[in-house]
C-alpha positions as CSV (number, residue, x, y, z in Angstrom):
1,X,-37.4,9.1,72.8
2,X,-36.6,7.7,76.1
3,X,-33.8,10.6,76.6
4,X,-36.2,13.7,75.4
5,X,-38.0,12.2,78.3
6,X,-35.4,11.9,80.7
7,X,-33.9,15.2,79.1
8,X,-37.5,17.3,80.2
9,X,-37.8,16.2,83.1
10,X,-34.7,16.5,83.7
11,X,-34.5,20.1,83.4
12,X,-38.2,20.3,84.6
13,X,-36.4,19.1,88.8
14,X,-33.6,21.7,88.3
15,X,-36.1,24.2,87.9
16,X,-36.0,26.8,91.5
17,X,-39.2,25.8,93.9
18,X,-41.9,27.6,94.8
19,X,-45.2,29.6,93.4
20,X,-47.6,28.0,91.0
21,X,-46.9,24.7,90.3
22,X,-45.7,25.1,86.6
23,X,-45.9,22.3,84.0
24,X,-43.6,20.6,81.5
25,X,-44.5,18.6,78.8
26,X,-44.9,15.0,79.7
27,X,-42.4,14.1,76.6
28,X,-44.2,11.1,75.7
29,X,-44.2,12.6,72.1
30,X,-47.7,12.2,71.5
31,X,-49.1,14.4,74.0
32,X,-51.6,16.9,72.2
33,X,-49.5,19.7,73.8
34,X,-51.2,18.3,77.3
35,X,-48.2,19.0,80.6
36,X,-47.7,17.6,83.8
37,X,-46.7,19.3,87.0
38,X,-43.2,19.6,88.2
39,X,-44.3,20.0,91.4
40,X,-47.3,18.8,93.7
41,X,-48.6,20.0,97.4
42,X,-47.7,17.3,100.1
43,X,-49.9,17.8,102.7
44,X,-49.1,15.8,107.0
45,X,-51.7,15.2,108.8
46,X,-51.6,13.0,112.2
47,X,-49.6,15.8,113.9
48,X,-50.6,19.0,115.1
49,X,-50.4,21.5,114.0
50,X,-48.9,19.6,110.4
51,X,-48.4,21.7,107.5
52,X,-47.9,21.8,103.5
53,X,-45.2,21.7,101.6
54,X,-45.0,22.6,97.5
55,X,-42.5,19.6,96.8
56,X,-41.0,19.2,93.2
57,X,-41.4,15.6,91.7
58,X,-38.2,13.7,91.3
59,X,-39.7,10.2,90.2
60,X,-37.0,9.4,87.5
61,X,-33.1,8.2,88.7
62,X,-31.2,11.0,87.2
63,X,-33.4,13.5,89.1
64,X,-33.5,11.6,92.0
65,X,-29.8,11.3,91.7
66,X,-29.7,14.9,91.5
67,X,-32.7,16.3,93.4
68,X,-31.8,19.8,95.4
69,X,-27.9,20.1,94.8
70,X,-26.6,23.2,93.1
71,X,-29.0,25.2,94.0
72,X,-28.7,29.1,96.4
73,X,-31.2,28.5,98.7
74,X,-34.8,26.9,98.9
75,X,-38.1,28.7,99.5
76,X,-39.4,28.2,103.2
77,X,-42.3,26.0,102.4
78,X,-40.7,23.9,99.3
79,X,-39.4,20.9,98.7
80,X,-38.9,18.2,96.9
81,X,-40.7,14.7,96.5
82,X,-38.9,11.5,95.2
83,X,-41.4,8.5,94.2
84,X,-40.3,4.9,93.4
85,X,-42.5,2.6,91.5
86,X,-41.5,0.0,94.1
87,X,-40.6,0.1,97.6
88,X,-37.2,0.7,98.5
89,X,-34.2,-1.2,100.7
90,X,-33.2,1.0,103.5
91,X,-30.2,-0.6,103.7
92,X,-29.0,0.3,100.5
93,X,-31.0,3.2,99.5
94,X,-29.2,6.6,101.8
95,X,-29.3,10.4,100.9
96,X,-26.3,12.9,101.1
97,X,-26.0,16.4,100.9
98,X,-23.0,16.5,98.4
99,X,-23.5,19.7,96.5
100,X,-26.9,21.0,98.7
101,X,-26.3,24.5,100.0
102,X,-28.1,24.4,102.7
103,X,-29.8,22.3,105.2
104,X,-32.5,20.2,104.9
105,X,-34.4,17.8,106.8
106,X,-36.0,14.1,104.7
107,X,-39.1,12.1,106.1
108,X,-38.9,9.0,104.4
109,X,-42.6,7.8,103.8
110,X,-44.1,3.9,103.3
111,X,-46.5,3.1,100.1
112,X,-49.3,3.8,102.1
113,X,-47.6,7.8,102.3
114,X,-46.7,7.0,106.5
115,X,-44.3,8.6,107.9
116,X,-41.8,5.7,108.6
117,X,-38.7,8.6,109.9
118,X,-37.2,12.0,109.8
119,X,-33.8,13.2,109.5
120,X,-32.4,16.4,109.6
121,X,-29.6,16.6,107.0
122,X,-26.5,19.2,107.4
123,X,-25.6,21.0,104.1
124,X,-22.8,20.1,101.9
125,X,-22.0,16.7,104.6
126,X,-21.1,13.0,102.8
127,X,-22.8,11.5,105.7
128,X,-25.7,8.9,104.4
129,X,-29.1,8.9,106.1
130,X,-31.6,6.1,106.0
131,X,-35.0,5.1,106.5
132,X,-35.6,2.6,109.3
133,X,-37.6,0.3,107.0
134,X,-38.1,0.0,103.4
135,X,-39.9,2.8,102.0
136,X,-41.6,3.8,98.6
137,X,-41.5,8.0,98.8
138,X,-39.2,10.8,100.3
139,X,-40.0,14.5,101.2
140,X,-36.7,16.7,101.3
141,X,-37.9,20.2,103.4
142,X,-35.7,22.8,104.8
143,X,-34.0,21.8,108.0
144,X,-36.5,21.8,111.2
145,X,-39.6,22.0,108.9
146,X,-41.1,18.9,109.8
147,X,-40.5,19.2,113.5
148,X,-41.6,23.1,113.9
149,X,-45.2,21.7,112.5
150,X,-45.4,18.8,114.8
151,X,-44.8,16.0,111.9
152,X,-43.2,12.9,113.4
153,X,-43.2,8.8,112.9
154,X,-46.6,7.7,112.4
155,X,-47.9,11.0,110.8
156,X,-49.7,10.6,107.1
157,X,-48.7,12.5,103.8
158,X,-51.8,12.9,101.4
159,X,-50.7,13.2,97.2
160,X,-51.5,12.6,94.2
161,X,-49.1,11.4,91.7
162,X,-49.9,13.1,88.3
163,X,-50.9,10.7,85.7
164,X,-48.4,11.2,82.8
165,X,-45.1,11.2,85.3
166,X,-42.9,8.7,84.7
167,X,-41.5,6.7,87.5
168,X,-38.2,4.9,87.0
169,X,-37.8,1.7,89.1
């Protein structure tokens, strides 16, 4: 059961962003046909002017392993959200861009959805980037998206988590 799971949603991240946010079955095999979204709206606030961003859900490992690489391009105002059940080490926890066409830029967020840091990643580069303390989510945007709407440390995210995702530790 557990790979169906992983196997939908899965597929469900490698899915092209943008539009309506569609829905997947939640794979729990005993769902009454009910779906979850594959993607939520990630709204910053604390910043002027701040701005949302339609950000695919990568909450378990092998999506979060995988989240935006092999893909042509990314809509301007998509993303791509990776959640943790538990707060993460920054020391040991980095993102690449191995296999991501094109730039992007990561705010890494706390478990109360602050802003903790932002960097701007360069396409295709092995080069790790880290959060500068432990932190629970991370937005992936298209490079300079955060800072063209004012988003910087200390700015808030607002979310909700669909019930029926699963979240790998």
């Amino acid at each position: 059961m557990r790979s169906v799971q992983l196997t939908l949603l899965c597929l469900a991240a490698l899915v092209g962003c943008g539009g309506d946010a569609p829905t997947v079955p939640n794979g729990n095999g005993n769902n009454g046909g009910n779906t979850i979204p594959k993607a939520i709206t990630v709204a910053f606030t604390g910043s002027t002017p701040g701005g949302t961003l339609n950000a695919e859900i990568a909450a378990l490992r092998a999506a979060r392993e995988t989240g935006l690489m092999n893909r042509a391009s990314i809509a301007a105002d998509s993303g791509m959200i990776f959640i943790w059940a538990a707060d993460q080490n920054p020391q040991t926890s980095g993102f690449w861009m191995l296999n991501t066409n094109f730039d992007l830029a990561i705010a890494f967020l706390d478990a109360n959805k602050r802003v903790i840091n932002i960097a701007e990643m360069t396409r295709l580069s092995t080069t790790l980037h880290f959060a500068a303390a432990p932190f629970r989510y991370a937005v992936e945007a298209p490079r300079g998206w955060f800072a063209t709407r004012g988003i910087v440390a200390g700015a808030t995210a607002t979310f909700t988590v669909p019930a029926g995702v699963i979240i790998d530790p």
